[in-house]
N, C-alpha and C positions, 0 to 999 in steps of 0.2 A: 549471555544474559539469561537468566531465568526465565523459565516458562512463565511462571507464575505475575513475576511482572513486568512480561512482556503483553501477557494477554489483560492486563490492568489498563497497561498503555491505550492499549488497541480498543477497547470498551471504553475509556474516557474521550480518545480521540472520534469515536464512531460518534458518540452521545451530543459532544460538542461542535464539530467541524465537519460541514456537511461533506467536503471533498471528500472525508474517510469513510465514507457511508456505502454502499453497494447499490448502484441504480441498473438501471435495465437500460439498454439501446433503442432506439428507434423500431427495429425489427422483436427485441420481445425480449434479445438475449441478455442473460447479468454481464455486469460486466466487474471488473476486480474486486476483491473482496478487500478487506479491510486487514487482516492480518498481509494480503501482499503491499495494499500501498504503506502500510507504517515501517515494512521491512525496508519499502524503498528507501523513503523517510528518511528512517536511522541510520543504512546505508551511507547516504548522501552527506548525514549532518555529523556520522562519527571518520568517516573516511576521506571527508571532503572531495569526492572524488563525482566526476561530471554525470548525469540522470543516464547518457549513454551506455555508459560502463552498467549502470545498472539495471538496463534496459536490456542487456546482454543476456545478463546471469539471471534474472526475471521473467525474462520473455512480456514487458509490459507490451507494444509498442506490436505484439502481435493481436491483441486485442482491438487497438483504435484502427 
């Protein structure tokens, strides 16, 4: 995918849907940014493949 509009995606998706948005933790720390959860995303909805797998190759799931 292009940079260009990927980072289109990522800035529509931040703007509209709070889940894409970057918040803080309890303790103070950010926590995922928005270009990793739209990779997730994309991931998930072009490979149809389970959040696990994705959680893998991301490292989400080291954050929560």
């Amino acid at each position: 995918m292009n940079k260009l509009l990927f980072m289109h995606i990522v800035h529509r998706l931040s703007n509209e849907v709070c889940f894409f948005r970057q918040k803080k933790d309890v303790t103070g720390r950010l926590g995922l940014s928005p270009p990793q959860k739209c990779t997730a995303a994309i991931r998930v909805l072009a490979y149809g493949s389970a959040l696990d797998a994705v959680d893998e190759y991301l490292r989400l799931g080291a954050t929560t």
